[in-house]
N, C-alpha and C positions, 0 to 999 in steps of 0.2 A: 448306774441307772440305764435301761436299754434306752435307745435312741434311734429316731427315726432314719431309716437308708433311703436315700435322692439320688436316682438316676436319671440321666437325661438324657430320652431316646432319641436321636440322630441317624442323618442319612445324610448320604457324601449321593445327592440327587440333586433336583431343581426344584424340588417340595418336599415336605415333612413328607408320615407317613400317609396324609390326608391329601388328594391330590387339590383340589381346592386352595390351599393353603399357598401356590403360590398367588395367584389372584386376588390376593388377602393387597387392601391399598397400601399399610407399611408392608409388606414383606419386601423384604431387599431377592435382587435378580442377579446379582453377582455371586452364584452361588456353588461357582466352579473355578471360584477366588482364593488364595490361602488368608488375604485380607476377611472375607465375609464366616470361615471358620477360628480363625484366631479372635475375634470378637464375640463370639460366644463360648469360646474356651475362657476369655477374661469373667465374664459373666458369670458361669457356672462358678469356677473358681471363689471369685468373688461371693456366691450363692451359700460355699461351702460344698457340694455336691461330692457326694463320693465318687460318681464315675459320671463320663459322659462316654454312651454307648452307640456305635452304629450299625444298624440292620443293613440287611443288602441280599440281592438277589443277582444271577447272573446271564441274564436277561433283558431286555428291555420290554415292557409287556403286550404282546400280541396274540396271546390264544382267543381271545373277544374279534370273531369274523377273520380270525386267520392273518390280520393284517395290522400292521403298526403305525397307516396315518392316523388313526383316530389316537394314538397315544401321543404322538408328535404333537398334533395341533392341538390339543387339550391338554397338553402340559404334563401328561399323568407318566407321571418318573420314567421321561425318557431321557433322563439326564442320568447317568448311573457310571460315577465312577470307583478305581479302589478307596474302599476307607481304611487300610491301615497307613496310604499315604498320606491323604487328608488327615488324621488324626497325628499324626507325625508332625505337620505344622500348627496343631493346637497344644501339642507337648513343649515343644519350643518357647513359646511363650506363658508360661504355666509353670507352678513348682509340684503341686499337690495334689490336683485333680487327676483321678485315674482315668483310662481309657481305652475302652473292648471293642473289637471288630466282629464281623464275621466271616469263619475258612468254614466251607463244607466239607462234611467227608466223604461225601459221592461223589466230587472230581478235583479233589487234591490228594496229596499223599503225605502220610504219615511226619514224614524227616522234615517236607517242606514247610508242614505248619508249624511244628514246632521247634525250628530252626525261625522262622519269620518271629513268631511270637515272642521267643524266651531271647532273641537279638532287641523285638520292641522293651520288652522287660529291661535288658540291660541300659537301655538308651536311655531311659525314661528314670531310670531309678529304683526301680518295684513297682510302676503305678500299671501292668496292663494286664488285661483280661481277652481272652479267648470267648465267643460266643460260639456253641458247636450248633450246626443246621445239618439237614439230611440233604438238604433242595427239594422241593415238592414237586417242579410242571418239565414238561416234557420240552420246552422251549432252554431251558436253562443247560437241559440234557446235550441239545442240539448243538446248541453254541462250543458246549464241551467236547463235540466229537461222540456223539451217542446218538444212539435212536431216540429213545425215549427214556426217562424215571425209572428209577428200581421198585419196585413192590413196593408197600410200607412197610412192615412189619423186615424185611429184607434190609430194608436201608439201617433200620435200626440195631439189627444184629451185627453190620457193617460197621456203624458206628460204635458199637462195645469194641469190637478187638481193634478199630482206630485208635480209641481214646486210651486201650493198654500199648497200644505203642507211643503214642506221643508222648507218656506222660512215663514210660518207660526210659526215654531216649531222656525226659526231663531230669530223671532221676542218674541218669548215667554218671553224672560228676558229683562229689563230694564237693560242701563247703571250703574245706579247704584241700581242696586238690593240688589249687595253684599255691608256688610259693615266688616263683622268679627269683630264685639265687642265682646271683649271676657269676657268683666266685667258683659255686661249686658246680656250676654249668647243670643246673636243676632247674627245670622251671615248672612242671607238674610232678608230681607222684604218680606213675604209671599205673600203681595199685588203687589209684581214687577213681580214676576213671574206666568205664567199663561198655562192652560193647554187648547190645541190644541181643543180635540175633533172634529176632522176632518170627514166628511163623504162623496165622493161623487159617480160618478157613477162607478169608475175602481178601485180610495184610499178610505182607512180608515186609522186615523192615532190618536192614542189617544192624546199621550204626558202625564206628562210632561215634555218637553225636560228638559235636563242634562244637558248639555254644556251653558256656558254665553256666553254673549257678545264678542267680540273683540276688539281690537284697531281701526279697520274699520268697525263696526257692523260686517257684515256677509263677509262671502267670493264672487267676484265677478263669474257674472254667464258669461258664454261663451257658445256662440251656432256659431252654424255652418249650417243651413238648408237652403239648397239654390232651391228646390222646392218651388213650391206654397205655398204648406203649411207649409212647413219648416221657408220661409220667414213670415209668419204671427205667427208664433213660436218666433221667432226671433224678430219680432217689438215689441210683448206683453213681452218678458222677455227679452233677450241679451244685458248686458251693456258690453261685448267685442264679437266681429262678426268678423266670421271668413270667408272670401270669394272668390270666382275664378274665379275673370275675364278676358275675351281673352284678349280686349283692352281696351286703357282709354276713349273711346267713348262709348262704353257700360258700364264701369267702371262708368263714368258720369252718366250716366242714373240710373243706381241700385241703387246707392250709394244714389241719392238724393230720389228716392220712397220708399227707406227703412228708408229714416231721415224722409218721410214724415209719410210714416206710423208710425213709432213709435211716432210722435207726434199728431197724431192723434187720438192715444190711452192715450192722456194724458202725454205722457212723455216730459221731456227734450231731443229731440233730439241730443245736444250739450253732452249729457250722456250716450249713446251710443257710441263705438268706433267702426268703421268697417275696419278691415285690410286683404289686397288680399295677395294671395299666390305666393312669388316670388321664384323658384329655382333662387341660384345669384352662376356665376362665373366668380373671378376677381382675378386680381394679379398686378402687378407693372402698365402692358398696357395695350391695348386691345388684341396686339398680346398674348402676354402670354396668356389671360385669354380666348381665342377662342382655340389656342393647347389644353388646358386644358380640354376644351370642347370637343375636336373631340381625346383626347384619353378616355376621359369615355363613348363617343359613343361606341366605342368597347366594354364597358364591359356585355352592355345591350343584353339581349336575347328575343324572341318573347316569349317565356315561362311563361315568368316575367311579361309580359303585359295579356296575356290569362288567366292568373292564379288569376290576383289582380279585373282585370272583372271581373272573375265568382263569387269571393266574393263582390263584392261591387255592381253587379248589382243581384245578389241569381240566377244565371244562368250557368247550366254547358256548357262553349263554346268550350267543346271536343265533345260536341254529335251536331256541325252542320262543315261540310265542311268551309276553309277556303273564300272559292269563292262562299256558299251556303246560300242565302236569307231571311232573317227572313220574319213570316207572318205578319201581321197587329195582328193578335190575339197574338200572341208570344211577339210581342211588347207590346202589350197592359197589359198581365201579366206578365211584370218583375214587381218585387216586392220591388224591389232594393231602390238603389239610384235613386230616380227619375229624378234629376237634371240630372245627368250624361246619363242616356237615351235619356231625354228630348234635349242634346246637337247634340246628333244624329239623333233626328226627326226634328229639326227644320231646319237642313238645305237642307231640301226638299227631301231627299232619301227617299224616299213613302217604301220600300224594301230590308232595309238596307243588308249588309253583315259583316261576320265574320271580312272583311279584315277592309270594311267602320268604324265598331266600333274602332276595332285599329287604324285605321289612323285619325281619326276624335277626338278619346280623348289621344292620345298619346300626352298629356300635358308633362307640365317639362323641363325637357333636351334634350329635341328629337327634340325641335322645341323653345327653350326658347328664348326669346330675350334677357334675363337676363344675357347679358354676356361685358363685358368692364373691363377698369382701372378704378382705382377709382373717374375718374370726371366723364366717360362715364355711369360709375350707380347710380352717383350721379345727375347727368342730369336727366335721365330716373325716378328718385324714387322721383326727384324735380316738375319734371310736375305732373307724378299722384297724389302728395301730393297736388299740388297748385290749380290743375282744378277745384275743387277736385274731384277727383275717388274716394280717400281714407284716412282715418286719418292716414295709419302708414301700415306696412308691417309684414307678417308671410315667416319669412326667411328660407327657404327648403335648406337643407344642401344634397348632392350632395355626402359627406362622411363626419363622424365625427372622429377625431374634426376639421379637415382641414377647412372645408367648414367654419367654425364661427371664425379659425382662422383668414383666411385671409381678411375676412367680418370686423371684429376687426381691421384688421392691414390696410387694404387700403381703405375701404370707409367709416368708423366711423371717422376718422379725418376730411376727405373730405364735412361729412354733418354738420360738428359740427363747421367749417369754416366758410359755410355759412349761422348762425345764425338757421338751421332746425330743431336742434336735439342736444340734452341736451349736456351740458359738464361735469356735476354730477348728483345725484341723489337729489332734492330738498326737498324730503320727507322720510317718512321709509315703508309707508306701500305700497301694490299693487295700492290703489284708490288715494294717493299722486303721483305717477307717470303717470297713465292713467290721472289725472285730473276729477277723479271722485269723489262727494261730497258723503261724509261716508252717507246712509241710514236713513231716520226716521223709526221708527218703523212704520210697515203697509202701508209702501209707496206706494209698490206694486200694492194695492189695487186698486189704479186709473185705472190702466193698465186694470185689469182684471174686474174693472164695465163695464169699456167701449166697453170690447172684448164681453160682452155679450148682 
């Protein structure tokens, strides 16, 4: 029987993705602790969750006035450290629980990511996944020794001949390569392993990789591109898909042109996982879990929203008036998140305004419908699963570790009742829990004849 997929989106920061969230009166402030991430690795665990996942940005956020005290003194993630290290101490104390980072491929290289990755794989058992990014703002650029961002459309072409070397250099060792005879002084097969020699028009990538095999071949990929061409990113690689849908009527519609696209490039559709982004707030009832909600209303400031725009669409929104109009050209070069613009053009504003963007993606908690006792979000996460919108959900925590606590305590019993959602772990690795079939070597390949 299919079964609902729980991810748990994380950030190795000093707040969720909501910057408000540390100000939240439980959220804990040791948050750059291995004590305050090992205690929500037991949690998830405990939850059953397939993965617990970290975003990340490389960055601290300043394109709002050019300047980074307003990010400091308001808290808004200027705490930003690596997450494949942090997640390294939530594996430690964990058996089953998988766990994905994210490497960009506009300023890493091919060998190093997937030398870091397919070494977490091995450590871990099979439990880790790769999240692939382009990076969007011109700040991230900086830090890395650049001017500014690549094109969009540029990054993305970047990212195909990345993700054939990575997963190329993946593929370079046979399962049984290694044998470690020590009598007949053999310890590989020199015919199993094999070198890269990669060349295309953005990578070059010799090899020969280092790292073997794993328990689930390679680590699973996760993308997130909800643009045009993010989504044709997405069909050709992503076997976990990360998404944001308003409702389950357009939820329905995406869902099924991205199962179609990906098999139309040769894939198993059924091997792909697509899970939308739910802020969830619950408690005992509904009552409770609405107070709940209209006191973290308070904690929100317009700051916080100005501030996570101007990185995520590469736009300072201190240089236009609140009530003051964007051009068609102004619109036309954010460089940004596409999707996230493109949410603002589509609903007809020819002219948008400073105020229009705020009010029009001020997604989350501002506006969530994610809010009930534990049957009322079990209802709501039973239709989207059933229509289908989606194979499984990416659970936005509100504050940590609250938010996964009570996510644990009131509606993981609630879907596991009604036959939705796992009552233990059936397998060991990340691809036994998603239901995804461990890799042949060069699988890939279909994908990416086809794309051409």
């Amino acid at each position: 029987m299919r079964q609902i997929n729980l991810v748990a989106f994380l950030q190795a920061q000093n707040c969720t993705t909501l910057p408000a969230s540390w100000r939240h009166p439980e959220a804990r402030t040791d948050t750059y602790s291995p004590e305050y991430y090992q205690h929500i690795a037991r949690v998830l665990e405990a939850g059953k969750f397939d993965i617990g996942f970290f975003d990340d940005r490389l960055a601290m956020p300043d394109m709002y006035s050019g300047d980074h005290a307003h990010t400091v003194q308001n808290g808004i993630r200027c705490v930003k450290m690596d997450p494949v290290t942090c997640l390294m101490t939530m594996a430690g104390v964990t058996e089953k629980l998988g766990f994905g980072a994210t490497y960009s491929t506009s300023y890493y290289e091919p060998f190093h990511v997937a030398r870091v990755f397919q070494t977490v794989d091995l450590m871990t058992r099979g439990r880790a996944a790769w999240n692939v990014v382009t990076s969007v703002n011109d700040n991230e650029a900086r830090n890395m020794g650049r001017d500014g961002v690549i094109e969009h459309d540029t990054r993305y072409d970047r990212a195909d001949e990345f993700l054939e070397a990575v997963l190329g250099h993946w593929d370079s060792w046979d399962d049984d390569a290694i044998v470690a005879d020590k009598v007949n002084n053999l310890y590989a097969h020199p015919d199993k392993v094999r070198r890269l020699d990669y060349e295309g028009k953005f990578i070059k990538s010799r090899g020969p990789f280092t790292v073997p095999r794993s328990p689930q071949g390679h680590p699973v990929v996760i993308q997130a591109g909800q643009s045009g061409r993010g989504k044709q990113f997405a069909a050709r690689w992503g076997e976990l898909i990360f998404v944001v849908y308003p409702d389950i009527e357009s939820g329905k519609q995406r869902y099924a042109e991205l199962k179609a696209s990906a098999a139309a490039l040769g894939r198993d559709p059924d091997h792909m996982k697509i899970t939308t982004l739910a802020y969830i707030m619950t408690g005992e009832s509904q009552a409770e879990a609405e107070d709940k909600k209209a006191a973290y209303d308070k904690l929100t400031t317009d700051i916080d929203q100005l501030s996570l725009l101007s990185e995520a669409l590469n736009f300072d929104f201190a240089a236009k008036g609140l009530d003051e109009a964007f051009s068609e050209e102004e619109i036309a070069g954010i460089q940004g998140m596409h999707a996230l613009r493109d949410r603002v053009t589509s609903t007809g504003i020819k002219n948008p305004t400073v105020r229009d963007f705020m009010r029009i993606t001020r997604r989350g908690l501002l506006n969530t419908k994610w809010i009930g006792g534990p049957k009322e979000i079990a209802d709501m996460m039973e239709e989207w699963f059933t229509a289908p919108a989606c194979d499984g959900f990416v659970i936005g925590p509100t504050h940590q570790p609250g938010s996964f606590e009570d996510f644990v305590k009131y509606v993981v019993p609630e879907l596991q009742k009604r036959g939705i959602y796992r009552k233990d772990y059936s397998g060991t690795t990340l691809r036994d829990h998603l239901g995804l079939s461990k890799p042949a070597i060069g699988a890939w390949k279909t994908s990416a004849d086809a794309a051409e």
